[in-house]
C-alpha positions in Angstrom: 132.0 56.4 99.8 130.1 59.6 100.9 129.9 62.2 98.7 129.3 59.7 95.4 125.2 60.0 95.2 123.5 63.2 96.0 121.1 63.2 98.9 117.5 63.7 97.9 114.8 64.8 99.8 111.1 64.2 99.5 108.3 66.3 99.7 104.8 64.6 100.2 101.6 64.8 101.1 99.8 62.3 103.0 96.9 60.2 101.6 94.0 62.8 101.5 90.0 62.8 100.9 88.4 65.7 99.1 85.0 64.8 99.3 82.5 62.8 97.6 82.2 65.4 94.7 86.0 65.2 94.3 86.7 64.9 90.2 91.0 65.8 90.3 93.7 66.3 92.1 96.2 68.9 91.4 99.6 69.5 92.5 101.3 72.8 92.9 105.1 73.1 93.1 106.8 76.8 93.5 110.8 77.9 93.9 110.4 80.7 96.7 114.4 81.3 95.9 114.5 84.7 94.2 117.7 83.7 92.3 118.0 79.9 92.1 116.0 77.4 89.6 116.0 74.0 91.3 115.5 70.8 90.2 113.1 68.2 90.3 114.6 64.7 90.9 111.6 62.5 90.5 108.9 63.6 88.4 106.0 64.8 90.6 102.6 62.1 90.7 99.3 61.7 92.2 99.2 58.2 93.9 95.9 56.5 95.2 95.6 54.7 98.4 97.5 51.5 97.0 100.5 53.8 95.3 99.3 53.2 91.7 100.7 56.6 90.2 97.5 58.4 88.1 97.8 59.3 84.5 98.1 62.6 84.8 96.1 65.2 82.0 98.5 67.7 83.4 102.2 68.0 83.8 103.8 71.6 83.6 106.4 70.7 85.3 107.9 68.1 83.0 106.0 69.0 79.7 106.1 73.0 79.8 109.5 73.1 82.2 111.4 69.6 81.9 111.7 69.3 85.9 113.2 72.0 86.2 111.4 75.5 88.4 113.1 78.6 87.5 113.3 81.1 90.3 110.2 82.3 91.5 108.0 80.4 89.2 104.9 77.7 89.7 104.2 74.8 87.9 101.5 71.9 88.5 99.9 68.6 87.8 96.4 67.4 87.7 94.8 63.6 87.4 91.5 62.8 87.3 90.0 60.7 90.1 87.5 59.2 91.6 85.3 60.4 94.1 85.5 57.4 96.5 89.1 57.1 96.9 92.1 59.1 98.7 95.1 60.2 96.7 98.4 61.7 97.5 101.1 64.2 96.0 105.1 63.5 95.9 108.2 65.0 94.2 111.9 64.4 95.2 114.4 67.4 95.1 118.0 67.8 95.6 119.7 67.9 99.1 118.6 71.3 100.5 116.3 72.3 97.8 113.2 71.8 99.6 113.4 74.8 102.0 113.0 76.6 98.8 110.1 74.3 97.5 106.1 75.4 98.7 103.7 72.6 97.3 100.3 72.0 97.4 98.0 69.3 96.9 94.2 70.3 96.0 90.8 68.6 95.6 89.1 69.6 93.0 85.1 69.0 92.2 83.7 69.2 88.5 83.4 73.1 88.2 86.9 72.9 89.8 86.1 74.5 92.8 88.9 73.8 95.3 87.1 71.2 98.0 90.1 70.5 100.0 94.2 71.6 100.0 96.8 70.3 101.7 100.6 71.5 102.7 103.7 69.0 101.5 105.9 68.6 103.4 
């Protein structure tokens, strides 16, 4: 039966504080590949600590690119959150895709000043 499904991996952050003056999280996703679009599986979210996904006032990557990252091109999403709380970033891509895949989850206060960022991995 191998070979039927594609093998998917995740990138993730882990659950993350930005501070009391936190106000949203944003998510950064960029294809390093100088050739190669690649695909993203899952549509990227912003969980909190319980893994409610966020309602996101961002989403470039599905709105502005429909999942998919052409070759050396960003996009990003951004929630707004609360201040007391931690949050995490997640995306699924293809089976070997992610060596080509940087992302970055940032904390964000009101003037969005970046607080806090944090690697996926």
């Amino acid at each position: 039966m191998s070979g039927l499904a594609a093998q998917a991996e995740w990138l993730a952050s882990g659950a993350a504080y930005g501070g009391p003056a936190q106000k949203r999280a944003a998510c950064y996703f960029t294809n390093i590949s100088p050739n190669t679009s690649l695909v993203l599986q899952t549509g990227p979210t912003i969980t909190n600590n319980n893994g409610v996904g966020q309602t996101l006032v961002i989403d470039e990557c599905k709105d502005i690119l429909n999942l998919v990252i052409p070759a050396e091109k960003t996009c990003g999403i951004a929630a707004d959150i609360a201040n007391n709380a931690v949050y995490s970033c997640q995306t699924r891509v293809a089976d070997g895709d992610a060596i080509n895949l940087r992302a970055t989850l940032e904390f964000r206060d009101t003037s969005e000043n970046v607080l806090r960022s944090i690697e996926l991995r």
